[in-house]
C-alpha distance (Angstrom), angle and dihedral (degrees) to the residues before:
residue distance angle dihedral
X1 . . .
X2 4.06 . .
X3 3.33 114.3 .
X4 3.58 136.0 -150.6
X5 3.50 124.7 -129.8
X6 3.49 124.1 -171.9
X7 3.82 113.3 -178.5
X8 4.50 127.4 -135.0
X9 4.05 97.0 -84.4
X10 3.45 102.7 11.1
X11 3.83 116.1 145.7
X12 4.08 115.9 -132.4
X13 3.14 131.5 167.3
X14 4.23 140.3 -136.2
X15 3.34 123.0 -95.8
X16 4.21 94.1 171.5
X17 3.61 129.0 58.2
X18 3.38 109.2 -113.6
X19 4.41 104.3 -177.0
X20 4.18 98.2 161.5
X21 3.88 75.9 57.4
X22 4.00 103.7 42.5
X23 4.02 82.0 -127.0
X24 4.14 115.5 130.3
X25 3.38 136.2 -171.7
X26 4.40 101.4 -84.9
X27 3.87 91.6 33.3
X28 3.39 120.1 134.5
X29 4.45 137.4 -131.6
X30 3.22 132.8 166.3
X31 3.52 124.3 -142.5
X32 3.82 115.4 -105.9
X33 3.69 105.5 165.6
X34 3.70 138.5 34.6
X35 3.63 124.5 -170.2
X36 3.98 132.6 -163.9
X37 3.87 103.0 175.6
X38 3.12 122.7 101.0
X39 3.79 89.7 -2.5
X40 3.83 135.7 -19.7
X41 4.10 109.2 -74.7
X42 3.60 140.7 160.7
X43 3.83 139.7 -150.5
X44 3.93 113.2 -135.6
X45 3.98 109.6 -161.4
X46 4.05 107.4 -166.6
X47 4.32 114.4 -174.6
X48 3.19 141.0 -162.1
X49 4.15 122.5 -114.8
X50 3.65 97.0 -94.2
X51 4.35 87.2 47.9
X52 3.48 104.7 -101.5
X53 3.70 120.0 132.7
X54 3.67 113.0 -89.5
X55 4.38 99.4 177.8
X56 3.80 134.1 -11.2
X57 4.43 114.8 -146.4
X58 3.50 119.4 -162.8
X59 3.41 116.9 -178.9
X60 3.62 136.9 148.8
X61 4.09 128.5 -146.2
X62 3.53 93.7 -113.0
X63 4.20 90.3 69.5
X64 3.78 91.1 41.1
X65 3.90 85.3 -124.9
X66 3.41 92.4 159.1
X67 3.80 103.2 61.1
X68 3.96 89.2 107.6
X69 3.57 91.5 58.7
X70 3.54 132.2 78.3
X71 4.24 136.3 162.4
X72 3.69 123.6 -80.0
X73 3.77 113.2 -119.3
């Protein structure tokens, strides 16, 4: 199985709309967690212009939570 592995402060970007959330696709977060127990997971942090924080994602590789994300090139 591939895995994805985003690393701590790594910038990706949306590739889903996300509207309950604010989050579109082209909007950015940056990666301020990693996790290893119980499984592999990640904390996405998206803000707003002025810095504020616009939407939190946790997700975890075993829900595949992270196929609307991808890296920012």
């Amino acid at each position: 199985m591939l895995t994805v592995r985003f690393k701590l402060f790594e910038v990706v970007k949306s590739l889903k709309n996300y509207p309950e959330e604010g989050v579109y696709i082209g909007d950015t977060a940056t990666n301020v967690e990693v996790y290893s127990l119980p499984t592999e997971g990640y904390e996405l942090e998206f803000v707003n212009q002025d810095g504020t924080t616009k939407a939190f994602f946790l997700s975890d590789l075993m829900t595949g939570g992270f196929l609307g994300f991808c890296w920012m090139f």
